[in-house]
FINUMI-453699 format. One line per 8 residues: number of its first residue (from 1); their letters; for each residue x, y, z of N, C-alpha, C, CB. Coordinates in pm, 1 decimal. Atoms other than C-alpha are relative to their C-alpha. Glycine has a CB too. Example, Ala and Ser with C-alpha at 12.3 -4.5 7.8 and 13.67 -1.06 7.14 Angstrom:
BEGIN
1	as	89.0:-119.0:0.0:1230.0:-450.0:780.0:90.0:120.0:0.0:-99.2:2.7:124.6  -82.0:-119.0:-6.0:1367.0:-106.0:714.0:-77.0:109.0:73.0:41.4:46.2:-141.5 $
END
This chain:
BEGIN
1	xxxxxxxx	134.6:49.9:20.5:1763.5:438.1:-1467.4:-82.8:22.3:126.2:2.4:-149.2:-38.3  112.6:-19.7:-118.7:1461.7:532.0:-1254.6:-72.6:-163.6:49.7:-143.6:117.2:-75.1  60.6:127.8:-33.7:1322.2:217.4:-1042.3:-177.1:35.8:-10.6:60.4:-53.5:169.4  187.7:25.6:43.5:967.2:154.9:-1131.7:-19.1:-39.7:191.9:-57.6:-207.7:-169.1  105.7:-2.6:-138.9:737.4:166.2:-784.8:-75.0:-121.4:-34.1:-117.2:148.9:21.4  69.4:96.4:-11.2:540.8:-129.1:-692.0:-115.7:93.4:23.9:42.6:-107.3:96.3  90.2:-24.7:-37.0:233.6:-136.1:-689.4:-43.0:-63.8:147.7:-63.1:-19.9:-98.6  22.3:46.5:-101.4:33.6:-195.5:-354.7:-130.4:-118.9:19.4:-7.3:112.4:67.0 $
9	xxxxxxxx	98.5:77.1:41.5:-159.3:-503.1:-331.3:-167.4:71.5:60.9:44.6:-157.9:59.7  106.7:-104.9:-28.8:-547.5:-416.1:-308.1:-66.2:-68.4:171.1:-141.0:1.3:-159.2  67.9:62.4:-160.5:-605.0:-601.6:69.5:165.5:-82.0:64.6:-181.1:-171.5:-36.3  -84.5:72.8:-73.3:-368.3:-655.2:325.4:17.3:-163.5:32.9:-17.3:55.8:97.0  23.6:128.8:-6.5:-283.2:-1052.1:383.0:28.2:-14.9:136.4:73.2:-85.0:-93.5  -8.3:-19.9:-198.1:-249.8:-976.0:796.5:137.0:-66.4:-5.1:-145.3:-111.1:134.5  -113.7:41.0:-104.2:77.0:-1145.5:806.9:134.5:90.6:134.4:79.0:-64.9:-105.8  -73.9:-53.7:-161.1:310.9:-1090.5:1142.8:120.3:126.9:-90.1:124.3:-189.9:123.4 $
17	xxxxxxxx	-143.9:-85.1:25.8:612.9:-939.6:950.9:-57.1:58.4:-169.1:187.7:-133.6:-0.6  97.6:-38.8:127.8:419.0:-697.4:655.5:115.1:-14.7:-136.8:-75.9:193.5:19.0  -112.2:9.0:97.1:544.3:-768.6:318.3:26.6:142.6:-46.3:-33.7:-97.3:-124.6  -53.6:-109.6:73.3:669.4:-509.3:91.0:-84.6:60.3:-61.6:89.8:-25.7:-81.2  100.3:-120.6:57.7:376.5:-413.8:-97.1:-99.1:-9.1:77.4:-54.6:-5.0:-149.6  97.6:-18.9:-95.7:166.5:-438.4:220.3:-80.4:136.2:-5.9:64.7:-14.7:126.2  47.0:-132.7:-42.7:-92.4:-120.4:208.9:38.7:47.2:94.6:-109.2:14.2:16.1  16.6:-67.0:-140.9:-72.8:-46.1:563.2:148.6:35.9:-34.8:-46.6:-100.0:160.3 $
25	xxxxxxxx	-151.7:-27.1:1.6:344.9:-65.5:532.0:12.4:119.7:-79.1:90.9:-119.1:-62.0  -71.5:-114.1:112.7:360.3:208.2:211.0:-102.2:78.6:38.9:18.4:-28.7:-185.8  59.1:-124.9:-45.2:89.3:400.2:388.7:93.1:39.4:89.8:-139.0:-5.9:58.4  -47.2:-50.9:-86.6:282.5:442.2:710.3:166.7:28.7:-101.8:-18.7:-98.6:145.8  -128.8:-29.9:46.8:603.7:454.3:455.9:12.5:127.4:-66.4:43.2:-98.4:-84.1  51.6:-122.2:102.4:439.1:731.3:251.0:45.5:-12.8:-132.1:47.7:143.3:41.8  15.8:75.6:156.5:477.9:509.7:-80.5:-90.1:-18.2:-80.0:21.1:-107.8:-7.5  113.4:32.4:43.0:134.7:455.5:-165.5:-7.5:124.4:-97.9:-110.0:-22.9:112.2 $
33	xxxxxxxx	6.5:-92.2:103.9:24.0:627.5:-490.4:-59.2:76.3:7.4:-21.9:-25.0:-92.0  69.0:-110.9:-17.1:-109.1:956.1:-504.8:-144.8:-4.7:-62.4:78.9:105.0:-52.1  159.7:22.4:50.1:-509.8:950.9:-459.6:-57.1:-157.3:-22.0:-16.7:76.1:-155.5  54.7:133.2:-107.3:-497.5:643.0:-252.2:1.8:-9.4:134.3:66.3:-114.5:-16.2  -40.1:46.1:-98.7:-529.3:518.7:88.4:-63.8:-123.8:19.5:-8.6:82.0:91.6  29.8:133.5:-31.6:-619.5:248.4:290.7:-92.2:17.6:130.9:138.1:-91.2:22.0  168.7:17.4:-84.6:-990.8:165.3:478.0:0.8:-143.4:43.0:-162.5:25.0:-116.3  56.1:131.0:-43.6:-1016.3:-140.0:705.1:105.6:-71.3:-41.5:-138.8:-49.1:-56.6 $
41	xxxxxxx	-51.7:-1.0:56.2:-751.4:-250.0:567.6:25.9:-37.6:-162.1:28.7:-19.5:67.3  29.1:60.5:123.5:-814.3:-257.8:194.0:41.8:125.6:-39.7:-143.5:-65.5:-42.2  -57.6:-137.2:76.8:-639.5:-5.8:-97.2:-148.0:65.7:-5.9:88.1:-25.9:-181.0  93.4:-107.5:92.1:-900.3:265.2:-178.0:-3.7:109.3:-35.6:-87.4:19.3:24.0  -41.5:-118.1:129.6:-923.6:553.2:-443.4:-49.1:92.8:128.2:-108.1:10.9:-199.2  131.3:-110.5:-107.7:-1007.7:858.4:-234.5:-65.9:102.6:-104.9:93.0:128.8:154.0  134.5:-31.8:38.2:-1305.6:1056.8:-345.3:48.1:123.5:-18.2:-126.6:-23.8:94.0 $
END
């Protein structure tokens, strides 16, 4: 069975130790979904 991907929540919650679906974390993890990143820290579609 294939594991289903989280999704990434749409705004980081700043805590010290990032959770798991942290944007910033699955950006620098290179998890984040294709024809997203992250601005300021908030998910956004790119253009």
């Amino acid at each position: 069975m294939a594991k289903k991907q989280r999704w990434p929540k749409s705004k980081c919650c700043e805590s010290r130790d990032r959770c798991t679906r942290c944007p910033l974390r699955m950006l620098k993890e290179g998890t984040l979904p294709p024809g997203y990143t992250v601005k300021k820290r908030r998910l956004v579609k790119v253009a």
